[in-house]
C-alpha positions as CSV (number, residue, x, y, z in Angstrom):
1,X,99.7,180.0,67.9
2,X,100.0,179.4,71.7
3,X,101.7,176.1,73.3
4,X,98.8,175.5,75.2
5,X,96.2,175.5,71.4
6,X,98.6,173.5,70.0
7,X,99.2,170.7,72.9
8,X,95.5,170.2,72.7
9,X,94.9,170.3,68.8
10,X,98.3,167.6,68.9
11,X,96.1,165.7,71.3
12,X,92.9,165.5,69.9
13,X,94.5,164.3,66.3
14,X,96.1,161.4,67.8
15,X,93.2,159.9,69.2
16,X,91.5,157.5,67.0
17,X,87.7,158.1,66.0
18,X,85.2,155.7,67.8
19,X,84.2,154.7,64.4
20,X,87.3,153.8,62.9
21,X,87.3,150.3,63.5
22,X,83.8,149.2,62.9
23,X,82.7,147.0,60.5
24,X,78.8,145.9,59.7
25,X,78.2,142.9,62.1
26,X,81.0,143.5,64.3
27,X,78.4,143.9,67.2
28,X,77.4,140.3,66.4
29,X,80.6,138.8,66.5
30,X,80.3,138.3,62.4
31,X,84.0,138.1,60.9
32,X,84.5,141.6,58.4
33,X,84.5,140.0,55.2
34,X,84.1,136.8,53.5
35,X,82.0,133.6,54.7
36,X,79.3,134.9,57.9
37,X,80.0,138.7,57.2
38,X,77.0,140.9,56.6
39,X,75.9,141.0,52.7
40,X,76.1,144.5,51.3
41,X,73.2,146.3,50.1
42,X,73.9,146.1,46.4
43,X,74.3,142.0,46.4
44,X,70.8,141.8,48.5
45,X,69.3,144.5,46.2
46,X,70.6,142.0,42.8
47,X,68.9,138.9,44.6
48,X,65.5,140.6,45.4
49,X,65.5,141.8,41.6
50,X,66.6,138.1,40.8
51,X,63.6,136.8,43.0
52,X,61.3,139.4,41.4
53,X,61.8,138.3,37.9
54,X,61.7,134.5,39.3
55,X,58.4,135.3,40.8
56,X,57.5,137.2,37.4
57,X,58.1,134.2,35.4
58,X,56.4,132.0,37.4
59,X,53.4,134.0,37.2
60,X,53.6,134.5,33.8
61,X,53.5,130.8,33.5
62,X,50.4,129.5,35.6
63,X,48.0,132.7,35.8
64,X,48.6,134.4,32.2
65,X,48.5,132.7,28.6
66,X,48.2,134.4,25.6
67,X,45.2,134.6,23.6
68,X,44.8,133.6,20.2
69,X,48.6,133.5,19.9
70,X,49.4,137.0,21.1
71,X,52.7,136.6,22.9
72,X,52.8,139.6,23.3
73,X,49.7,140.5,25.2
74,X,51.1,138.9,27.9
75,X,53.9,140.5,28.8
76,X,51.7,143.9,28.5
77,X,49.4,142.6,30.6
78,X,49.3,143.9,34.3
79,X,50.6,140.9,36.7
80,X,48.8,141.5,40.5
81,X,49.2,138.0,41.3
82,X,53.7,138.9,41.2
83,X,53.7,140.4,44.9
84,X,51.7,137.5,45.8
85,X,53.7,135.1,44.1
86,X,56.9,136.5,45.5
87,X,56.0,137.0,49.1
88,X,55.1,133.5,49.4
89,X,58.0,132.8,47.9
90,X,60.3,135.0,50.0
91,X,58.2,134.1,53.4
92,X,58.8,129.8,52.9
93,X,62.1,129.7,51.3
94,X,62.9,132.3,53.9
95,X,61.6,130.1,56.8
96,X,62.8,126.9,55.9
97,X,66.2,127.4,54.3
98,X,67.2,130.9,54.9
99,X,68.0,131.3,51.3
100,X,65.6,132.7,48.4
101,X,66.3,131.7,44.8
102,X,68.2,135.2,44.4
103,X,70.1,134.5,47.4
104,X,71.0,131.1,46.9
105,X,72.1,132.1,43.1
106,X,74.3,135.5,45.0
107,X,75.6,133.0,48.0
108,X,73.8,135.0,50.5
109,X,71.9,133.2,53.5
110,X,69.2,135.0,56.3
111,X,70.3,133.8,59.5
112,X,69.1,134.8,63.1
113,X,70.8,136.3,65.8
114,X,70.7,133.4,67.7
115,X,71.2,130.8,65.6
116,X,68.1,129.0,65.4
117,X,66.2,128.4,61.9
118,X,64.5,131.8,60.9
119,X,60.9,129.5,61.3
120,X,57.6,130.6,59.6
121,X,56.5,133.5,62.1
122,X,59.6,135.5,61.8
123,X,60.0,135.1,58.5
124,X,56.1,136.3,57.9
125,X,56.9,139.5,59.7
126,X,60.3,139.7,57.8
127,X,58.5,138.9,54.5
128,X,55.9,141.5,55.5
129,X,57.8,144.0,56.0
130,X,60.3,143.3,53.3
131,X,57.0,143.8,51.0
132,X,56.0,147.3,52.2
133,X,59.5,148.3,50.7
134,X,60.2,151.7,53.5
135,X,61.3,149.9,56.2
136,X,63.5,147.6,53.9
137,X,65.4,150.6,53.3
138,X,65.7,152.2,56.7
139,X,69.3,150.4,57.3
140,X,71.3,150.5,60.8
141,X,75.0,150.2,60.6
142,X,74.8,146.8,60.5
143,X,73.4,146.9,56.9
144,X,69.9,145.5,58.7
145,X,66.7,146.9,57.6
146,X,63.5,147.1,59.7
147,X,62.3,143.7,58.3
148,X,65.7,142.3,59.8
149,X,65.8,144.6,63.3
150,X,62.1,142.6,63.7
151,X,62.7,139.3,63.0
152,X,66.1,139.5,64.8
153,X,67.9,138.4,61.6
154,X,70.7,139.2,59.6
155,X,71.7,138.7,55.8
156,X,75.2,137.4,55.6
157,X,77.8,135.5,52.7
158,X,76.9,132.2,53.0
């Protein structure tokens, strides 16, 4: 090998990758981990499924009953009113205290960029989004999905 290859291969494996140090929400000024740092995908993904069977339940309870004392029927019978059920759900609780019943239960809180309270039209887009389910999953870095990107928000450990 000559000196000169070998100089510049010494070089370029001391220098440290761009990407080395950066953690989700480091753009933000969030800390890396623990209280404020961004939620991972598999605690937000838990507290939609925790929302969604909330939001099951409660529709279950006010728009089904069984007839004739069929338990059973209900539970087989097709729920369109759920999506409804949870995106008002997701859009108030969302808007007013940054926390859903799944996120409250995980510790997670929706907070925007700026600080201010998340308030009832970005949390409708977020919501909106959120329900359409693609863009939910089209992350950045940060861990923040399309919903998020648009209503300038972030999930974080609350």
């Amino acid at each position: 090998m000559s000196k000169q290859h070998a100089t510049s291969q010494h070089a370029t494996s001391q220098q440290p990758a761009a990407d080395d140090t950066f953690y989700p929400g480091q753009d933000f000024g969030l800390p890396e981990s623990g209280r404020g740092s961004v939620a991972g995908w598999s605690r937000r993904f838990a507290a939609l499924l925790i929302d969604w069977i909330a939001c099951s339940l409660i529709t279950v309870a006010f728009f089904y009953h069984p007839q004739a004392g069929h338990v059973a029927s209900v539970l087989a019978q097709p729920r369109p009113w759920t999506p409804a059920v949870f995106g008002v759900e997701d859009w108030l609780l969302t808007a007013l205290t940054g926390v859903t019943i799944g996120k409250r239960l995980l510790g997670l809180r929706v907070v925007r960029l700026d600080g201010q309270p998340v308030g009832l039209v970005r949390a409708f887009a977020r919501t909106l989004l959120l329900m359409l389910v693609v863009p939910a999953m089209m992350m950045d870095r940060d861990l923040r999905g399309l919903q998020d990107k648009a209503a300038r928000t972030v999930v974080i450990r609350a």
